[in-house]
Structures are given as structure tokens and as C-alpha cells.
C-alpha positions as CSV (number, residue, x, y, z in Angstrom):
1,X,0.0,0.0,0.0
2,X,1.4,3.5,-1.0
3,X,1.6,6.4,1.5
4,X,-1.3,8.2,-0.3
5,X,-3.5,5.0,-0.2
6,X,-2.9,5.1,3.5
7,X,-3.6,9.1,4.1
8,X,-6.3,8.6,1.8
9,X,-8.0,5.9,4.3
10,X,-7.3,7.4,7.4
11,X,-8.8,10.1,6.6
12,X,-11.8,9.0,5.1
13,X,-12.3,7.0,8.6
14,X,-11.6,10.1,10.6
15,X,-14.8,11.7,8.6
16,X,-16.8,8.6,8.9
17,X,-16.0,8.5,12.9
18,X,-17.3,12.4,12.9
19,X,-20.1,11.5,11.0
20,X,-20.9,8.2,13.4
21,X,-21.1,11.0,16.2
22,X,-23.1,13.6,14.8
23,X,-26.0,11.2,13.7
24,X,-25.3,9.9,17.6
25,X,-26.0,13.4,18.9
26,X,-29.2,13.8,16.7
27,X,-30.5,10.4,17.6
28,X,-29.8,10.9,20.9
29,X,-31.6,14.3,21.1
30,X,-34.6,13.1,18.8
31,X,-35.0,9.9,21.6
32,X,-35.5,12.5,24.1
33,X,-37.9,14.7,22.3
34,X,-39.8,11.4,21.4
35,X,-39.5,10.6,25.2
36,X,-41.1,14.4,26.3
37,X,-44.0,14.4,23.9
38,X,-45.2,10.3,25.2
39,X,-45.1,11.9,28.8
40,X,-47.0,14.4,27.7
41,X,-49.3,12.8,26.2
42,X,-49.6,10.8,28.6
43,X,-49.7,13.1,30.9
44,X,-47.0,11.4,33.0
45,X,-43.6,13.4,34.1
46,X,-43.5,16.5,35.8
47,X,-46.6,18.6,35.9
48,X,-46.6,22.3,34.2
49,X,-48.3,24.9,35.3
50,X,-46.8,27.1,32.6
51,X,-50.2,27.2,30.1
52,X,-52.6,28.0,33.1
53,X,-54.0,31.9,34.8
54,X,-52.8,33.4,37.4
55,X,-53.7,31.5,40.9
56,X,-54.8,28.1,39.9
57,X,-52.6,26.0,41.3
58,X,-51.9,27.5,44.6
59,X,-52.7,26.5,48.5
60,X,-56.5,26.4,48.8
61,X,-57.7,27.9,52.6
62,X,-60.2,24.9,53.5
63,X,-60.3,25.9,57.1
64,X,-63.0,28.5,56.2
């Protein structure tokens, strides 16, 4: 195998490792999305308040 041969293959596996990690990252972050919008449907996770007026959600006085 000649030298360029060899440059020419490591560097075409240097690119394919770079692109092995960027569709990791983007897999990675669609998985999650996925994972936030099931809950949500669900209506399992973490409850918002964030899409509700002013007050609901605070202590009720029942002693009255």
C-alpha cells in the first residue's frame, strides 16, 4: 500500500467517525424529544403549570 493509499484511508475514517457521532447526537436528542411528547401525552412526568392563569394552582384555605 502507498503512502497516499494510507492518508487517503485514514482520513476518510476520521470523517466517517465524525459522522458516526453527529447522527449519535441527533439520535440521541430526537430519543429524548420522542421521550417528552409520550409523557406528555400521557400526561405522566413532571406537571406544568406554565399554560394556566394566574392563581390556579396555589394553596387552597379549606379551614374557612
Amino acid at each position: 500500500m502507498d503512502m497516499m493509499s494510507m492518508v487517503s484511508s485514514i482520513l476518510a475514517a476520521q470523517a466517517g467517525n465524525t459522522q458516526q457521532q453527529i447522527a449519535t447526537t441527533f439520535l440521541s436528542a430526537n430519543a429524548s424529544a420522542e421521550k417528552s411528547a409520550v409523557q406528555t401525552l400521557l400526561g405522566t412526568g413532571t406537571p406544568s403549570l406554565a399554560n394556566v392563569a394566574a392563581g390556579i394552582g396555589g394553596n387552597i384555605n379549606v379551614t374557612a
